[in-house]
C-alpha positions in Angstrom: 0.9 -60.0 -50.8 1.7 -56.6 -51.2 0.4 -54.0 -53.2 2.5 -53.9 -56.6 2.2 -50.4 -57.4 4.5 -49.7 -54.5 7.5 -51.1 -54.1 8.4 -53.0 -50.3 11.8 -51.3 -48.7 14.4 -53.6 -47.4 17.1 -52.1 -45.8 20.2 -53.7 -44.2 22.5 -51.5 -42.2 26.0 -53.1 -40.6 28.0 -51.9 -38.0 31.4 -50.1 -38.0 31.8 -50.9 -41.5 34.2 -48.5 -43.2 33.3 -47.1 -46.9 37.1 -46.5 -47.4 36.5 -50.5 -48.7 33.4 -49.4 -51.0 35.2 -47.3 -53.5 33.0 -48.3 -56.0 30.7 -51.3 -54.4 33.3 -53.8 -52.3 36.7 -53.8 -53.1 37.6 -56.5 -55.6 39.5 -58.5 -53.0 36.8 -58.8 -50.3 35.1 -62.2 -50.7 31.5 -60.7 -50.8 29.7 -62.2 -53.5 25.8 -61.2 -52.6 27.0 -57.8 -51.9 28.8 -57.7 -55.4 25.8 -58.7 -56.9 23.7 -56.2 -55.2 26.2 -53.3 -56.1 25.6 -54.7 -60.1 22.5 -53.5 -60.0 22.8 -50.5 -57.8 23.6 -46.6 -57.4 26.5 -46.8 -55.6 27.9 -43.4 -53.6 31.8 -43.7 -53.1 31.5 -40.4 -50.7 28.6 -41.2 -48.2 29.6 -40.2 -44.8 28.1 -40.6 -41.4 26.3 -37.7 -39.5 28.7 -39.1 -36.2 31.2 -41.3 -36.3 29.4 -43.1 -33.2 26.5 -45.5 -33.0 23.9 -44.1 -31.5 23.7 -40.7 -32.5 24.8 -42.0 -36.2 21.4 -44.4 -35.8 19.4 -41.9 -34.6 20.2 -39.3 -37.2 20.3 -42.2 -40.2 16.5 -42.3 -38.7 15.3 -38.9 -38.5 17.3 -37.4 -40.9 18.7 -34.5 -38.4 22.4 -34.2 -36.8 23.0 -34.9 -33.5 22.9 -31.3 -32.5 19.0 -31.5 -33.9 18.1 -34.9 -32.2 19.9 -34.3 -28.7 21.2 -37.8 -29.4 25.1 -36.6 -28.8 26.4 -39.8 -27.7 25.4 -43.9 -26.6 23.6 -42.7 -23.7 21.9 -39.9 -24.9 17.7 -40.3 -25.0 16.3 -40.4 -28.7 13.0 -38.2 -28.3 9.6 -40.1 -28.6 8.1 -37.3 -30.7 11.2 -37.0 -33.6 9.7 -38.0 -36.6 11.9 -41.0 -38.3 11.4 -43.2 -42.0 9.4 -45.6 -40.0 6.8 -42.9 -39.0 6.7 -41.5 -42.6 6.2 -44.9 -44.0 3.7 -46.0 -41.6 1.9 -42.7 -41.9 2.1 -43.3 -45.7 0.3 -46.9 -45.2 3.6 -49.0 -44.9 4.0 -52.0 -42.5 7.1 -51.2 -40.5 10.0 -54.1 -39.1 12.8 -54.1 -37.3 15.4 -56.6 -36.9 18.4 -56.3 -35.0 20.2 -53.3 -33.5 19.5 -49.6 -33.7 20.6 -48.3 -30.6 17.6 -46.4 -29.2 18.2 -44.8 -25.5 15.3 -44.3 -23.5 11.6 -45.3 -22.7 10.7 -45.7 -26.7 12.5 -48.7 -28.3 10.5 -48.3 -31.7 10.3 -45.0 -32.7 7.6 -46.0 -35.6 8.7 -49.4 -36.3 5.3 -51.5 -36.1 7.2 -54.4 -34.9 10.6 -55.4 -33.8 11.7 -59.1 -33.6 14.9 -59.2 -31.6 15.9 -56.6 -28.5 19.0 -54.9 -29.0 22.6 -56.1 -28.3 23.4 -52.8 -26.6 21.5 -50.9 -23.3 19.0 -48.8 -23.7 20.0 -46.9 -20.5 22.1 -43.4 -19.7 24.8 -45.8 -18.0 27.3 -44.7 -20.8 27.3 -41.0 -20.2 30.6 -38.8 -21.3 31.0 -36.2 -18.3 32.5 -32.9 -19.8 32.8 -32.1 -16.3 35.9 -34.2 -16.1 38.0 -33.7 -18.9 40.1 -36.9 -20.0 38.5 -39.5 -17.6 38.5 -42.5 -18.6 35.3 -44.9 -18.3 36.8 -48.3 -18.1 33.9 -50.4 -17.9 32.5 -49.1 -21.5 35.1 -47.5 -22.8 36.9 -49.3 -26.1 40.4 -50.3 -24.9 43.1 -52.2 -27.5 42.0 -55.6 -26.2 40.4 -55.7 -29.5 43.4 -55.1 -31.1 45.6 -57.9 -28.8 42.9 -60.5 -28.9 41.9 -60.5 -32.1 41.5 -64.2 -33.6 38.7 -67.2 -34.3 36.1 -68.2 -32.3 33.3 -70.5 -33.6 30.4 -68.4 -31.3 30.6 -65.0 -29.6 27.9 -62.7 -27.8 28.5 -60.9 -31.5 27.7 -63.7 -34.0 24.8 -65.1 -31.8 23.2 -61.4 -32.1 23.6 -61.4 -35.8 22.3 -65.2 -36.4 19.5 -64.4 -34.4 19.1 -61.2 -36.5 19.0 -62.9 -39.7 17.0 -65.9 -39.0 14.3 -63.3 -37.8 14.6 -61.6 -40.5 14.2 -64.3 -43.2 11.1 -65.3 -41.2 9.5 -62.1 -41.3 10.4 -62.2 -45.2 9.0 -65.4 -45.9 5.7 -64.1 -43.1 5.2 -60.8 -45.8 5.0 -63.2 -48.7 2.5 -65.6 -47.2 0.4 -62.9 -45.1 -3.1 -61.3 -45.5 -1.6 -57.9 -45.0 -2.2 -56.0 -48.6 0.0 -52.9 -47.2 3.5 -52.8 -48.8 6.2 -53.3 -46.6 9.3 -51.8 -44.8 11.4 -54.1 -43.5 15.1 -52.9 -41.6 17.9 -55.5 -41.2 20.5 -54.1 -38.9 23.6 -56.5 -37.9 26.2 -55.7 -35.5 29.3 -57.0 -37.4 32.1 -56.0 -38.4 31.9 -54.5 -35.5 35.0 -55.6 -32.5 36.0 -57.1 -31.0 37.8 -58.5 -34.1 36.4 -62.3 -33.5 35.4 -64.2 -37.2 34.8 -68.0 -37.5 37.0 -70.1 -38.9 35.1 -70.5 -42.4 35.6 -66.5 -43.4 39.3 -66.2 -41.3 40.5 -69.0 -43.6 38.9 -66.2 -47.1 42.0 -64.2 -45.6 44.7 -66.1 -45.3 46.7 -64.6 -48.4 45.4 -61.0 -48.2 47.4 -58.7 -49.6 45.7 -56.0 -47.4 46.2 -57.2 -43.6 48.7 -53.8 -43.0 47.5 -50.2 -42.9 48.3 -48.2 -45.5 49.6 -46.0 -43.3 51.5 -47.0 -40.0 51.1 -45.3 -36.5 52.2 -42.0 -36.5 53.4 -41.9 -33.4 51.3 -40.5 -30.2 52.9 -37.2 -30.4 52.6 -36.5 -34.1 49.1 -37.6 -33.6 46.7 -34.5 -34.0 44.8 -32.9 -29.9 42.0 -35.0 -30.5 43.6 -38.1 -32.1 45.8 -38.1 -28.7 42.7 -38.0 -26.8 41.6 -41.2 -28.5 44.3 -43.0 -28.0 44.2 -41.9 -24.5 40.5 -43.0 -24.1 41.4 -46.3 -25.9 43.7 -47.3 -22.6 47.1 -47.5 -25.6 50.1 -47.4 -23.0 48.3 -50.5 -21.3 48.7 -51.9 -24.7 51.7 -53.4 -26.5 50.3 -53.6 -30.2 52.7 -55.9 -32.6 52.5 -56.0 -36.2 51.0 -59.5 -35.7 47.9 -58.0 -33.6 47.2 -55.8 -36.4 47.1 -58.4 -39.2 45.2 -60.7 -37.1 42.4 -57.5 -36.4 42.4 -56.5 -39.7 41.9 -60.2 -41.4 38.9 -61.0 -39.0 37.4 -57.8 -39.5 37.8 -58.3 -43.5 36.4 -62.0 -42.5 33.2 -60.5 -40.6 32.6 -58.7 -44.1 32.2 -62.0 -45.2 30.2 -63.1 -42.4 27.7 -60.9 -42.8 27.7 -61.2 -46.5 26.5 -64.6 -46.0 24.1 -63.4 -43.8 22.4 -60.8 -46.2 22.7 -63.6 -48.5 19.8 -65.4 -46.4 17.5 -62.5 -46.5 17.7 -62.2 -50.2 18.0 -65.8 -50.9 14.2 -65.5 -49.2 13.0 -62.5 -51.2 13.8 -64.0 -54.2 12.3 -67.3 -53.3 9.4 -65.6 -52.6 9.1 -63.5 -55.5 9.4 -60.7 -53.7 12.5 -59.5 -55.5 11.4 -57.6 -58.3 9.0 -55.1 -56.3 11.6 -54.0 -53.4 14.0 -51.5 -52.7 17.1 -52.3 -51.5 19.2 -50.2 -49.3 22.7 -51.3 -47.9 24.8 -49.3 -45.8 26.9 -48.5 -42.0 26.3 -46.1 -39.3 30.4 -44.9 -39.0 33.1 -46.4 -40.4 36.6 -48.1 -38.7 40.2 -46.5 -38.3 41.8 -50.3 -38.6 44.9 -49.2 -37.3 45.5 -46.6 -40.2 47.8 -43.8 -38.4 47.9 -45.4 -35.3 44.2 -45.1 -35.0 41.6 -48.0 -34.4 37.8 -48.2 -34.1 36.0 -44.9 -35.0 35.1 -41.2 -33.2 37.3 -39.4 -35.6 36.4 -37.8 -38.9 39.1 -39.1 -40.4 37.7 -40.8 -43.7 38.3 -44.8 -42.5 36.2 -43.8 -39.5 33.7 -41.2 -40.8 33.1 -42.8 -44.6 30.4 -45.3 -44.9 29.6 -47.7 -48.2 25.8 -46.7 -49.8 24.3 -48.3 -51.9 20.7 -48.4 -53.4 18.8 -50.1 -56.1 15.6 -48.8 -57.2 13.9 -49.0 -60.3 14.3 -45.1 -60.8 17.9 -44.9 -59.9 20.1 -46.1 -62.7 23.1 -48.5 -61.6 26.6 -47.0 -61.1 29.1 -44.5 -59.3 28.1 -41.4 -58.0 31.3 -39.6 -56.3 28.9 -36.2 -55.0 29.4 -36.5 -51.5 26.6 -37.3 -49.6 25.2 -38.4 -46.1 23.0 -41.1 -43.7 20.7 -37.7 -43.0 20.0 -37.8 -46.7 17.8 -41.2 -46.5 14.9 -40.1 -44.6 13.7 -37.7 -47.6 15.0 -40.4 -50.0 13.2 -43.7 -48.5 9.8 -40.8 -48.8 10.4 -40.4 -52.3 11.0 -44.0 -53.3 8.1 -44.9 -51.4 5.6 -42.6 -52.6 5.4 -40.5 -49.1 3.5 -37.2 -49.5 5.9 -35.1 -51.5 7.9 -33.2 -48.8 7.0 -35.2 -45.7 10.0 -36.3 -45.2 12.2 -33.2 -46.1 10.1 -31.0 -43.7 11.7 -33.2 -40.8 14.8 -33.7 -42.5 18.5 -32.1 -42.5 19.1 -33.7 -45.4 18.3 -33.9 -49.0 16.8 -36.8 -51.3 19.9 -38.3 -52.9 17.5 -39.7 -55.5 18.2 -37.6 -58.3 21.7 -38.8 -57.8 21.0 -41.8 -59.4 19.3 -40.5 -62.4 22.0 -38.3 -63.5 21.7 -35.2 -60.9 24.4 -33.4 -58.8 24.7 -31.8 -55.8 26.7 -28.9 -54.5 25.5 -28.5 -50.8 28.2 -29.6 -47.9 27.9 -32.6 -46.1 28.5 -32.3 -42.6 29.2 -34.0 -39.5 29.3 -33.9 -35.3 30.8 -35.4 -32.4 30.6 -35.0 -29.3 30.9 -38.1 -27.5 33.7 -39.9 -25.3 37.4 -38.8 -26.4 36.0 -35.4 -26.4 35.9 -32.1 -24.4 34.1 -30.1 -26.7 31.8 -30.4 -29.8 33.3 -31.2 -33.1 32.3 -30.3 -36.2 33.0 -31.5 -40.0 31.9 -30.2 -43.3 33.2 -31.9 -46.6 32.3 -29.8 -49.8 33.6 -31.2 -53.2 37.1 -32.4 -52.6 38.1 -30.9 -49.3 37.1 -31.4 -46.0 37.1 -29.0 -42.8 37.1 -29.8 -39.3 36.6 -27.2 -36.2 36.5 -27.6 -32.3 36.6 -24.7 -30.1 39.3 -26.9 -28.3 41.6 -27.9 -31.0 43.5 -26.2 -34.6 41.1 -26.1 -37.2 41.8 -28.6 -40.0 41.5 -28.8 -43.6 42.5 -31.4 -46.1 42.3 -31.9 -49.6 41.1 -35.3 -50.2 41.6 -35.2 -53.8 45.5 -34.9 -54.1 45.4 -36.2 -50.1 43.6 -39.0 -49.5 44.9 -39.9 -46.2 44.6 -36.6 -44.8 48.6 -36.2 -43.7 48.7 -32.5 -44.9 46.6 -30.2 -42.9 46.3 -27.2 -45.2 44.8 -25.0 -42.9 48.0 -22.7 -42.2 48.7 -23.1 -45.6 48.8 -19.2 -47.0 47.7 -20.6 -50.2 44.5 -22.3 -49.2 43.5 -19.1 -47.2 40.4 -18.3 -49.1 39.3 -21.7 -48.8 39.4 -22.1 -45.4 37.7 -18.6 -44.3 34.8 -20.2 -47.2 34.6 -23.0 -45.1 35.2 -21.3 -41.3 32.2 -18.8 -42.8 30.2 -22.1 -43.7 30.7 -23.6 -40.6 29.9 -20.1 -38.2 26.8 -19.9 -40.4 25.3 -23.8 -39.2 26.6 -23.6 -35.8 26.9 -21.6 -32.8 29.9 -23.9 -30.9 29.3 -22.2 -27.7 25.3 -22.6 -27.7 25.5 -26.6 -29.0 28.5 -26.9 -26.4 26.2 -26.0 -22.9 23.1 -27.8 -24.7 25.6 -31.5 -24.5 26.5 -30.4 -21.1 23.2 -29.7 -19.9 22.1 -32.9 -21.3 25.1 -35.0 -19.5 24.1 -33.8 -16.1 20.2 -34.3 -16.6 21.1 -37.8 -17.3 24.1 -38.6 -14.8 21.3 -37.7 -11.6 18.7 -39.8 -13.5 21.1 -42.7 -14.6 22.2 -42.6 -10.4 19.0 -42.3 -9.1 17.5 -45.2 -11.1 19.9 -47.6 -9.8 18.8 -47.3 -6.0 16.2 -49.5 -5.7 14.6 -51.9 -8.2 15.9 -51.4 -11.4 13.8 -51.3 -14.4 15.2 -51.8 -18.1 14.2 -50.0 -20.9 15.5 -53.0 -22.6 13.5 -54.0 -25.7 11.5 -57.6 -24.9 10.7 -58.9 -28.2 7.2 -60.9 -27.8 6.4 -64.0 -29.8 2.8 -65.1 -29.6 3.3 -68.7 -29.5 -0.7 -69.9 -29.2 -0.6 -68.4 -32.9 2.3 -69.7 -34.5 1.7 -73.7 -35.1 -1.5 -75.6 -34.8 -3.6 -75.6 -32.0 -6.9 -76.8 -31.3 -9.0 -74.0 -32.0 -7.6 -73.9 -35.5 -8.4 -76.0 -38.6 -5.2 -77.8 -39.8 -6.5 -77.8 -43.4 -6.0 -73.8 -42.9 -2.8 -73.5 -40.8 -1.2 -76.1 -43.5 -2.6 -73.9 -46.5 -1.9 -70.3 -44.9 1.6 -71.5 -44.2 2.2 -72.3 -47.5 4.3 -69.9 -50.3 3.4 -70.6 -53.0 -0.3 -72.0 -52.7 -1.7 -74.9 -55.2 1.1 -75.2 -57.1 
């Protein structure tokens, strides 16, 4: 067992799961019952936001605790550098066992970066295959781009590439839970639970569509704008997503929205296993428990579906964390995923400043104990739908967004909160937006981070096209499962293997 004078870390991160339905733990109306629970007894942030609104560089940043523009991770395809510090090198360094189950994403040679041991390989390639080219403004990638297929097929299926990733995910994960309790490793541990749901295709089984049936919620608050009232690089979304190939009924939206609301509950069920296991094995008291999403989802508010905006159903993500230090409730500061590398140090009694010295971000842990904070959160993207970086910074209650390519924008989310009123020719709101324009010329130099994503793209487009003449070789994660150790076998004594595998012993 663990040592108790430091507490385990269990962290489960979801996919594409927007904190626009975490306003203050989950909305009242999603069936979620172990989250619920877990938000009881949590710090809860209502304005955590992704560092991209895009897997892999959102992963890779929730990891190190750096922006995209810091990692070099600008997009799916992008390689996450072996020698970036992330949690999982700051725990292990700190005498923590490190686990990984299910997705994070990682491009390149490295598929741990720290993690001790991972159980499952990824759902997603670990390859440059899915490069953006700047050098060809508006193309349009169809075998990886998103398209509104989604959106047109949405409905119930009993299995899917999806759920079959996630069950696999869980069970390997409650496993591992149950091996911590029963093991003869005294180091305490840190154990990451990522799932690829709610993720679309917008595909839920039958038990969690039928949670939905009467939801009051299956419409967007607000309806498609229109592609021409749609803002440069909204257009260039819906032109990436393949729309005019699309004919999008009302029906296609409910039925997206109600299985997406129904993979909630899927996963809900799911995270329900793990816990079910710590508490089972008394694990419970002694652990740290952190829930949260790399990006968010559009879900047809505006028009707009899936993510790669910064509008806040895309780029808001649900937090929560409960620690015996950080008292239960609502904090509203806004915050962000590059904030949990120094956090996870200071909950688990790194070095003070380990993780900070790496780090963007700033521990969020004082947050929960009655604390504020005043520094701007921000955000990149640079991926596909893109022709040049983009850059967000949200400072209490407005947000501003820049692109050397497009208007700037600035909204006030307090008396705005769907973002239809860009103040940013607004004569009134002129000294705000030169504060923030001054903000944002002080953190980046567009021009410098747009050549370094450019750079990068080409580097990887004659490596990607090289490496598929001849034999090809995945960097694939192969998750290995000693099987001469797992049961009885004859060099073993089976009074031992039956007692070892036992939790709790002689009782």
């Amino acid at each position: 067992m663990s040592d108790p004078k430091r507490p385990n870390i269990l962290i489960f991160m979801v996919d594409q799961l927007t904190g626009t339905l975490f306003p203050d733990g989950p909305a009242d109306w999603l069936h979620t019952p172990n989250l619920r629970a877990l938000a009881d007894r949590s710090t809860r942030f209502a304005n955590a936001y992704t560092p991209s609104p895009l897997c892999a560089p959102a992963r890779a940043s929730f990891m190190t605790g750096r922006l995209p523009s810091g990692t070099g991770v600008y997009d799916n395809a992008a390689a996450f550098p072996a020698d970036m510090p992330t949690y999982a090198h700051h725990l292990r360094g700190a005498g923590y066992q490190t686990c990984l189950s299910g997705k994070m994403h990682f491009v390149g040679p490295d598929q741990l970066h720290g993690f001790e041991e991972r159980l499952t390989t990824d759902i997603y390639p670990g390859d440059f295959g899915w490069t953006p080219d700047y050098r060809k403004p508006g193309e349009r990638i169809d075998w990886w781009y998103h398209n509104m297929g989604s959106v047109t097929g949405a409905g119930v299926a009993e299995i899917t590439n999806q759920l079959e990733y996630d069950d696999e995910v869980a069970y390997n994960a409650t496993r591992k839970v149950y091996d911590l309790a029963r093991g003869k490793d005294d180091r305490p541990w840190c154990l990451t639970v990522s799932f690829t749901h709610p993720h679309d295709p917008y595909v839920a089984r039958k038990k969690y569509w039928d949670f939905y049936e009467e939801c009051d919620h299956l419409m967007p608050e607000v309806g498609d704008l229109g592609y021409e009232a749609q803002d440069a690089h909204s257009k260039r979304i819906f032109d990436a997503n393949d729309w005019r190939n699309f004919d999008i009924s009302d029906e296609d939206i409910r039925r997206s929205r109600r299985a997406y609301f129904a993979n909630i509950s899927y996963i809900d069920d799911k995270i329900g296993e793990v816990m079910e296991a710590l508490r089972s094995t008394r694990q419970d008291e002694n652990t740290i428990i952190l829930f949260t999403s790399d990006h968010g989802d559009m879900l047809g508010e505006r028009g707009l579906w899936f993510k790669m905006s910064f509008f806040e159903g895309s780029s808001r993500v649900p937090l929560m964390i409960s620690a015996p230090n950080m008292t239960p409730g609502c904090v509203s500061d806004p915050v962000s995923l590059i904030d949990i590398v120094p956090t996870l140090c200071e909950l688990g009694q790194v070095a003070e400043g380990t993780g900070a010295l790496w780090s963007e971000g700033e521990s969020i842990v004082h947050l929960g104990q009655g604390g504020a904070r005043t520094t701007p959160v921000a955000i990149e993207y640079a991926a596909e739908s893109t022709i040049a970086p983009m850059v967000s910074l949200r400072q209490g209650q407005f947000k501003f967004n820049a692109c050397a390519a497009d208007p700037d924008q600035l909204f006030d989310l307090e008396n705005d909160p769907h973002e239809l009123t860009n103040l940013a020719d607004d004569p009134a709101h002129a000294d705000t937006l030169a504060k923030f324009r001054d903000m944002a010329d002080a953190r980046w130099d567009l021009g410098a981070f747009d050549a370094d994503i450019r750079a990068s793209q080409a580097r990887r487009w004659v490596v990607y096209d090289a490496l598929r003449s001849g034999e090809y070789k995945a960097w694939d994660f192969q998750p290995y499962q000693d099987a001469t150790r797992r049961y009885m076998r004859n060099d073993m004594d089976l009074n031992d293997v039956e007692e070892n595998a036992r939790f709790p012993r002689g009782e």
